[in-house]
TIGU-340113 format. One line per 3 residues: number of its first residue (from 0); for each residue x, y, z of N, C-alpha, C, O, CB. Coordinates in pm, 1 decimal, always signed. Atoms other than C-alpha are relative to their C-alpha. Glycine has a CB too. Layout:
BEGIN
NUM> X Y Z X Y Z X Y Z X Y Z X Y Z; ... .
END
This chain:
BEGIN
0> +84.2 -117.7 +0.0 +0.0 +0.0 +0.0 +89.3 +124.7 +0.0 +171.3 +133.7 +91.3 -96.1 -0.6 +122.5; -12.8 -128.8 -40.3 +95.1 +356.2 -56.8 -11.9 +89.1 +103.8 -125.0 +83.9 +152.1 -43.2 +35.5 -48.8; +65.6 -60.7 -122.9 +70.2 +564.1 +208.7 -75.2 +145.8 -20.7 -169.5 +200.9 +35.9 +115.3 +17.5 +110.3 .
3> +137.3 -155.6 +29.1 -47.1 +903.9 +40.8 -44.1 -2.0 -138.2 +48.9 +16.8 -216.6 +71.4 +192.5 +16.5; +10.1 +35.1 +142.8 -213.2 +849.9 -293.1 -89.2 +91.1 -71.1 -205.2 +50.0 -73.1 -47.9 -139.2 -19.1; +86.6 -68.3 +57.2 -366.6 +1137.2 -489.3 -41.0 +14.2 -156.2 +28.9 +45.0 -252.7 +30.4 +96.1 +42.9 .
6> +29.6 -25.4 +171.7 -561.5 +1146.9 -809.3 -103.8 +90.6 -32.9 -220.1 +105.9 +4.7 -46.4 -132.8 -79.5; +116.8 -107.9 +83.3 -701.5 +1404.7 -1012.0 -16.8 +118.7 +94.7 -26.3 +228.5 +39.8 -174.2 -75.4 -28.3; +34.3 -83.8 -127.7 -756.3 +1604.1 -692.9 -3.8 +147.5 -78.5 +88.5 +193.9 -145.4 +130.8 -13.7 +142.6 .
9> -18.4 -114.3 +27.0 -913.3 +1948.2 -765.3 -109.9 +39.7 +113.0 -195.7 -32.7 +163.6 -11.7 +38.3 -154.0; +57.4 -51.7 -96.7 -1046.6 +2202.9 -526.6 -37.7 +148.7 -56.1 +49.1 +227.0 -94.7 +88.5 -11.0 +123.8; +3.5 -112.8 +80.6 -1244.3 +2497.8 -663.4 -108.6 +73.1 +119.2 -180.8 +20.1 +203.7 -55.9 -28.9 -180.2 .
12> +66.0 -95.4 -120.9 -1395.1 +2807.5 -457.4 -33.5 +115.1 -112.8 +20.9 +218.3 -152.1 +124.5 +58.9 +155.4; +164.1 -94.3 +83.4 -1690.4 +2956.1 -678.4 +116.9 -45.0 -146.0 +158.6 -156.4 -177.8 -54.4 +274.4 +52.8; -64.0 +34.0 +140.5 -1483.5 +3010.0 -1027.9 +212.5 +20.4 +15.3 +310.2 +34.1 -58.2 -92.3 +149.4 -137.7 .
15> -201.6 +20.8 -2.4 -1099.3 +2999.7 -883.4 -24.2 -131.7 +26.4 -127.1 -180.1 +73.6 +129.1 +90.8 +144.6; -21.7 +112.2 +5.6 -953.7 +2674.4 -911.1 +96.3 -1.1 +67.9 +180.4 +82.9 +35.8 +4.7 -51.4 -102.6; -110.7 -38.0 -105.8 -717.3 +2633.7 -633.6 +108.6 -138.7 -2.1 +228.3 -132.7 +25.9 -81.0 +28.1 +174.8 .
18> -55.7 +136.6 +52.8 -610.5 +2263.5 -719.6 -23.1 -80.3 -113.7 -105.7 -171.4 -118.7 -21.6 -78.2 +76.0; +73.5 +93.7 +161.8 -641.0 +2121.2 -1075.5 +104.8 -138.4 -49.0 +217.9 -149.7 -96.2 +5.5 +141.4 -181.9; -4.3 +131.2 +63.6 -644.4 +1756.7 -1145.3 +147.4 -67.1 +40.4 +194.4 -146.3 -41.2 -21.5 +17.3 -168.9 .
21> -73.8 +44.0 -73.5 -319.0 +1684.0 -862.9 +9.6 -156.7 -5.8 -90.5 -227.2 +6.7 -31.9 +53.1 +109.7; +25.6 +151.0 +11.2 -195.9 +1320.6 -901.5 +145.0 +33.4 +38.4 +218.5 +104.9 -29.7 -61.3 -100.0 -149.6; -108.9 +58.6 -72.3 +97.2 +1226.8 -656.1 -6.0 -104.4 +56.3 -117.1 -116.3 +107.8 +40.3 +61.2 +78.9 .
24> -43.8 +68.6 -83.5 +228.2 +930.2 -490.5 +100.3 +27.9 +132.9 +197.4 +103.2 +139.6 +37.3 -69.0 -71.7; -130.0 -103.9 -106.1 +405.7 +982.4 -157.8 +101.7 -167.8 +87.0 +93.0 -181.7 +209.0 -137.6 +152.7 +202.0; -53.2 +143.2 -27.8 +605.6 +615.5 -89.0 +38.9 +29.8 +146.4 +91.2 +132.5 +189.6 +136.2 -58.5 -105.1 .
27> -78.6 -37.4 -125.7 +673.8 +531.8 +274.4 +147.1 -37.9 +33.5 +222.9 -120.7 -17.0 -69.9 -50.7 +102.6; -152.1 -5.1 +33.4 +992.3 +612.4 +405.7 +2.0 +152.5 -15.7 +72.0 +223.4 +56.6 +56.1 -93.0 -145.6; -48.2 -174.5 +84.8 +957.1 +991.2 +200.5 -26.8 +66.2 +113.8 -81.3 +38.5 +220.7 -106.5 +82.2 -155.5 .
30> +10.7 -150.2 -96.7 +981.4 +1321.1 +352.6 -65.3 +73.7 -177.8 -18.9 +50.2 -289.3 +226.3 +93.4 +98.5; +42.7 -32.0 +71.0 +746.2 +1523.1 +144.9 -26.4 +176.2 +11.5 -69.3 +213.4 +120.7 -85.0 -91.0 -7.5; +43.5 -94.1 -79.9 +698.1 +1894.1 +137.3 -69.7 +83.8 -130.7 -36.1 +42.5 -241.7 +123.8 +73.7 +99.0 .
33> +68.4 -67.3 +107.0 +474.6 +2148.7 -96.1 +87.5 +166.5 -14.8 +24.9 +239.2 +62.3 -184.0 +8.7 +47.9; -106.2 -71.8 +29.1 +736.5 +2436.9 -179.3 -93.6 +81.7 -151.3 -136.7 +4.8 -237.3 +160.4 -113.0 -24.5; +86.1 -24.5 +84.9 +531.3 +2718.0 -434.8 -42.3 +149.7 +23.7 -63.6 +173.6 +142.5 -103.4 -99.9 +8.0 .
36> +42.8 -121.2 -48.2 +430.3 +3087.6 -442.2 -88.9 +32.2 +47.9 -176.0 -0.8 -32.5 -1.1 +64.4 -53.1; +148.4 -38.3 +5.7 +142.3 +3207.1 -312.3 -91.7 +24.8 -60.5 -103.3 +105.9 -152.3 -22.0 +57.6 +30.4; +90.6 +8.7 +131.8 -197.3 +3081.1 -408.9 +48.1 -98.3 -100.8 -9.3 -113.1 -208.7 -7.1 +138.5 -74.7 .
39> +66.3 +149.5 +113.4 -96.3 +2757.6 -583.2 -7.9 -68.6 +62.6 +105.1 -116.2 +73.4 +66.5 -77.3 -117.8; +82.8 +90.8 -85.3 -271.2 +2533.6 -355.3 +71.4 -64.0 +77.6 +31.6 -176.1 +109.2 -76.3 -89.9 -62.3; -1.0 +107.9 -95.7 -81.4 +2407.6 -130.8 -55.4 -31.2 +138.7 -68.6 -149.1 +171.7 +100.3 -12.7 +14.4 .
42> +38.3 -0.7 -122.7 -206.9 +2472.0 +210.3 -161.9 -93.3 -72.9 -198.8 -207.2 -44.3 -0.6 +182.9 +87.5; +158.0 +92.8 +51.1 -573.2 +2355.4 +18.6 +51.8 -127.8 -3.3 +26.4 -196.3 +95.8 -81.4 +34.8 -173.1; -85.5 +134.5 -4.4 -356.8 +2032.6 -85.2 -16.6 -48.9 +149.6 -109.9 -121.8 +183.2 +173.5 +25.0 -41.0 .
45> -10.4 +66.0 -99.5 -245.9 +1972.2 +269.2 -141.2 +6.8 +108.5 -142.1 -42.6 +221.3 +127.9 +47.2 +51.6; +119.9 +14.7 -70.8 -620.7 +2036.4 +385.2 -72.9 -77.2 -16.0 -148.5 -125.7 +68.2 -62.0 +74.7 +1.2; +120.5 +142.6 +70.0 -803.1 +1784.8 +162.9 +100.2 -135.7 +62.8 +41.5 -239.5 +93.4 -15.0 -10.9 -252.3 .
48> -55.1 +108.6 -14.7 -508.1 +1549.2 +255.3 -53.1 -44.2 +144.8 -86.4 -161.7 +159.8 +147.9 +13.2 -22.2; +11.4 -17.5 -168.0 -579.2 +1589.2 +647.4 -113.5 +16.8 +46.2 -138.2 +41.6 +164.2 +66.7 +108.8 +60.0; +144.2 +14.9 -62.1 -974.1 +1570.5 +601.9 -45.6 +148.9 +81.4 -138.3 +152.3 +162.3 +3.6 -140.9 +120.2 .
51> +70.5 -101.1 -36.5 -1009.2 +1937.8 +683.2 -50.5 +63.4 -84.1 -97.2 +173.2 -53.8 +50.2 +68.5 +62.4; +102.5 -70.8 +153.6 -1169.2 +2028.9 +324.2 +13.8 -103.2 -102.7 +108.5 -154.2 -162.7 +69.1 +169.8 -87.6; +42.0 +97.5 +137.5 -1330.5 +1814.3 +84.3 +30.4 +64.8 -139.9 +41.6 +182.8 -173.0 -171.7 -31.7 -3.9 .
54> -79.7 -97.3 +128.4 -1210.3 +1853.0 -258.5 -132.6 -67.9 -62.8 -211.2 -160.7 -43.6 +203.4 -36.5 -82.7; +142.4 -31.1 +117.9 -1446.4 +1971.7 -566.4 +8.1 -160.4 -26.4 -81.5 -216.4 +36.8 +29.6 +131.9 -184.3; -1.4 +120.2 +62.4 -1358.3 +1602.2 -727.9 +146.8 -85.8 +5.6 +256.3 -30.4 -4.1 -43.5 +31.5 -140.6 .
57> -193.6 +81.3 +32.5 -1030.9 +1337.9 -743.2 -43.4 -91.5 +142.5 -153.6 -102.1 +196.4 +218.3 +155.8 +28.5; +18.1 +73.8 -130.8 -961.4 +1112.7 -433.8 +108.9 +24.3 +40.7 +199.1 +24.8 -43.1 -33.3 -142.3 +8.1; -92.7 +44.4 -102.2 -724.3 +1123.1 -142.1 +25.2 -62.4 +71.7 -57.3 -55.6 +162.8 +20.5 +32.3 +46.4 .
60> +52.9 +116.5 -85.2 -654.2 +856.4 +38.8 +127.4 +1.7 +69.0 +228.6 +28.9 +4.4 -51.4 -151.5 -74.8; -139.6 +16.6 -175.6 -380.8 +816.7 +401.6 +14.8 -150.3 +49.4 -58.5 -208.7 +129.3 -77.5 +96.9 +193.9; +31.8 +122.2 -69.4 -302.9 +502.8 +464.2 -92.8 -121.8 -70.2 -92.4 -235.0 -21.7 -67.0 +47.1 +120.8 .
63> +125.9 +54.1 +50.7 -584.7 +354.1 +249.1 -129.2 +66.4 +55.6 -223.7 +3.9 +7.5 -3.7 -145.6 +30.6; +58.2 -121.4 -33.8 -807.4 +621.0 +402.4 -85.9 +54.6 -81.5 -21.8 +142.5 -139.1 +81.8 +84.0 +21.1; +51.7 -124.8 +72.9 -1036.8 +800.5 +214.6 -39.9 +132.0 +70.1 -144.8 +145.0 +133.2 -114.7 -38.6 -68.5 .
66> +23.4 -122.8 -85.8 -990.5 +1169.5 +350.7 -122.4 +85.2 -28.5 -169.6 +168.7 +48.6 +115.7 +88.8 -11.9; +122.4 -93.5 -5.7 -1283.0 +1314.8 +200.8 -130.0 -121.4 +80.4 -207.6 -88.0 +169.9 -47.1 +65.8 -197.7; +96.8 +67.5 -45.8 -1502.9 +1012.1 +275.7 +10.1 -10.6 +163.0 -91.6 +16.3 +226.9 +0.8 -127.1 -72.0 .
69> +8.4 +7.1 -143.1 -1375.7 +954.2 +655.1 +94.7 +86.7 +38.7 +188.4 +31.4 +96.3 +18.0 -131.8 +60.8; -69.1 -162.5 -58.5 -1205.7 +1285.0 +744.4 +51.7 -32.0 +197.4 +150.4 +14.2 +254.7 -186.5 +171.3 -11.7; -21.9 +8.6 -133.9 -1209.4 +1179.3 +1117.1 +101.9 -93.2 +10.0 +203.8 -61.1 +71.1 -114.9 -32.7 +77.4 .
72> -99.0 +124.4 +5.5 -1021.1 +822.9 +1059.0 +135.7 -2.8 -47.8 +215.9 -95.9 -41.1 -51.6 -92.4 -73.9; -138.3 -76.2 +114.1 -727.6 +1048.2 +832.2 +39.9 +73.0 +114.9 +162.4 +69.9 +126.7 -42.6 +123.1 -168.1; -60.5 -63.1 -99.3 -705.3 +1272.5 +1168.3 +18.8 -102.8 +70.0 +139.1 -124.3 +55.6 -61.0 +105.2 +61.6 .
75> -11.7 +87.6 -112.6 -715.6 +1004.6 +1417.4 +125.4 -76.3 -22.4 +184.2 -125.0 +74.1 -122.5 -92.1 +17.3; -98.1 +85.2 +75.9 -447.9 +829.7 +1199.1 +148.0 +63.3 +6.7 +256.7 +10.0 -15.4 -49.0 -13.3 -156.4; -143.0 -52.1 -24.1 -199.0 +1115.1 +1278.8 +84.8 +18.5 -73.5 +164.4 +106.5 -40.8 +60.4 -53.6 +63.8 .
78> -87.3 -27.1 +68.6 -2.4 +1084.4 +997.5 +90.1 +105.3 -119.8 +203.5 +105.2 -167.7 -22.4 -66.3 -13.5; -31.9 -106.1 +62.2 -32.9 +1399.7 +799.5 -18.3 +148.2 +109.2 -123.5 +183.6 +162.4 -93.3 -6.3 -133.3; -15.5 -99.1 -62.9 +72.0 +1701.3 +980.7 -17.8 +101.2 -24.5 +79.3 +102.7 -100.2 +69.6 +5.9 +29.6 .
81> +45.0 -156.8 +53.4 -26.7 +2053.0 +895.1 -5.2 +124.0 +105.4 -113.5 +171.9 +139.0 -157.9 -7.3 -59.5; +32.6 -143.2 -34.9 +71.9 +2374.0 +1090.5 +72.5 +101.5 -49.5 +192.9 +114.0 -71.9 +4.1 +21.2 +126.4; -24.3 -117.5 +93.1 +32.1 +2696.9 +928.1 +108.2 +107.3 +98.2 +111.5 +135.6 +218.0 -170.3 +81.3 -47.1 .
84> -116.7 -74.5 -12.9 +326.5 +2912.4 +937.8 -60.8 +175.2 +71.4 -4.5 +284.7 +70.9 +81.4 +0.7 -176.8; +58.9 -111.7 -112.8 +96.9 +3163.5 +1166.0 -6.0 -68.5 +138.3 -33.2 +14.4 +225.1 -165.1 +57.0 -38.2; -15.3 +68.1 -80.2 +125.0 +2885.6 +1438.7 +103.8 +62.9 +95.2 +220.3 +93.4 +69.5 +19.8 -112.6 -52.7 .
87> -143.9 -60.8 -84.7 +300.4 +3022.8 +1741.5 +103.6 -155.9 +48.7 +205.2 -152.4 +118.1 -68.4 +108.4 +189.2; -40.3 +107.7 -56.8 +382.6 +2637.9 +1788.3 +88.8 +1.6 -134.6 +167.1 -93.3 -131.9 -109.2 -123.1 +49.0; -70.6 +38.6 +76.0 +556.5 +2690.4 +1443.1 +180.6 +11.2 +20.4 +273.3 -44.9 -38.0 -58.0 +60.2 -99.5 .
90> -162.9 -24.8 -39.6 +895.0 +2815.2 +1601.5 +80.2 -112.1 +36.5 +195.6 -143.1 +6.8 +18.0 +90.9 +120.6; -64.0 +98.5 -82.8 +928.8 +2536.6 +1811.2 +8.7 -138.4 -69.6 +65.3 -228.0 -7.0 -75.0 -11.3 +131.3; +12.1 +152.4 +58.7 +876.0 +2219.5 +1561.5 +43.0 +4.4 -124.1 -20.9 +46.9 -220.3 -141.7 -65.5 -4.1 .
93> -48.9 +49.1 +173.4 +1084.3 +2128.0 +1263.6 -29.6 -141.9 -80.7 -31.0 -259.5 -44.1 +164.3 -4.0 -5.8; +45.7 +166.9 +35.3 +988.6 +1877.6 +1035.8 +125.5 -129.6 +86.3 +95.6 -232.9 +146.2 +16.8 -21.9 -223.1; -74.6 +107.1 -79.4 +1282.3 +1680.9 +1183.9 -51.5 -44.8 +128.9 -78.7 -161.9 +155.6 +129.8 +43.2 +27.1 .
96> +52.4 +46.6 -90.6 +1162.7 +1723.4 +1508.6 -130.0 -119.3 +14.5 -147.4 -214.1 +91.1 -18.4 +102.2 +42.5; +110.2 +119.2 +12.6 +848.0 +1539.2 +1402.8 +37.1 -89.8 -26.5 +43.1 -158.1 +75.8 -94.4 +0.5 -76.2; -75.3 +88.1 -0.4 +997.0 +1304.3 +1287.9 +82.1 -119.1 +83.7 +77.7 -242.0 +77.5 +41.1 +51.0 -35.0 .
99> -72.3 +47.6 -133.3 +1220.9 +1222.2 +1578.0 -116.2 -54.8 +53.7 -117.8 -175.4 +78.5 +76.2 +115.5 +101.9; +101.6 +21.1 -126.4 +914.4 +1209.5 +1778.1 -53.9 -110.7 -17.2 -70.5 -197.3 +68.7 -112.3 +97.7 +22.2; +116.4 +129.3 +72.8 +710.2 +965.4 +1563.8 +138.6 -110.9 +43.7 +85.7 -196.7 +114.3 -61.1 +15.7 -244.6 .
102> -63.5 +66.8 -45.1 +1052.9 +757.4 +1640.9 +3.5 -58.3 +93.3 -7.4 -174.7 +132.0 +55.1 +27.2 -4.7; -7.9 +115.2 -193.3 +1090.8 +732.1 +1983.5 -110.7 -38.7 -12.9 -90.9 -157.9 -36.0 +12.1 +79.7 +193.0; +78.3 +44.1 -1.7 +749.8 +670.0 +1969.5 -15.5 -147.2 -50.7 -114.9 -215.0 -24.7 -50.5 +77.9 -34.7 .
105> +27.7 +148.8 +118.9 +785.3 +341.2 +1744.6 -89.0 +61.7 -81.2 -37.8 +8.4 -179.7 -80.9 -166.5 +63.6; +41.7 +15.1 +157.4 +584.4 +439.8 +1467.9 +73.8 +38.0 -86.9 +166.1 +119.5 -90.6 -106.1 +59.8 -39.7; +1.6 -73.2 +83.4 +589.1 +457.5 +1195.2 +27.7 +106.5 -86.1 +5.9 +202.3 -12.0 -30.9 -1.7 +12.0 .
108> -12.9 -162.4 +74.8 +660.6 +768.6 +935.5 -13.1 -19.7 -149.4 -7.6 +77.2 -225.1 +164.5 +86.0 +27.3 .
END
């Protein structure tokens, strides 16, 4: 199984299109990150991935997951992380650090 598998994925808000027709694999093991100017979807990206916004059409799926269909079972699952760079918790956590953490922990990453 894949662990992040997106197809087609688009996310549209009235007549802007904020994600059009996204198709990634994310193999486990990867470190993945969305790198992009402002306004080409990524924060939307990492919201449909993480079950906090359903996308216009496509599928996302965590794990085997479907994030638009069970949005709660994609959070509960922990594995996609998302804080916005207005986060006062953003100072203190580097992706490494996560990382680390999910370690000692034994899981997974």
């Amino acid at each position: 199984m894949i662990p992040i598998e997106v197809h087609t994925l688009t996310k549209q808000f009235g007549k802007l299109t904020a994600v059009d027709n996204l198709n990634l694999r994310i193999a486990q093991g990867e470190f993945f990150g969305f790198i992009g100017p402002n306004g080409a979807g990524k924060t939307t990206t990492l919201q449909m991935l993480s079950g906090q916004l359903p996308p216009t059409s496509g599928t996302a799926t965590v794990l085997g997951i479907d994030a638009a269909a069970d949005p709660i079972a994609v959070k509960a699952a922990g594995h996609i992380f998302y804080l916005s760079p207005m986060s006062w918790l953003f100072v203190f956590l580097s992706c490494a650090s996560r990382h680390a953490s999910h370690k000692l922990a034994g899981q997974e990453v």
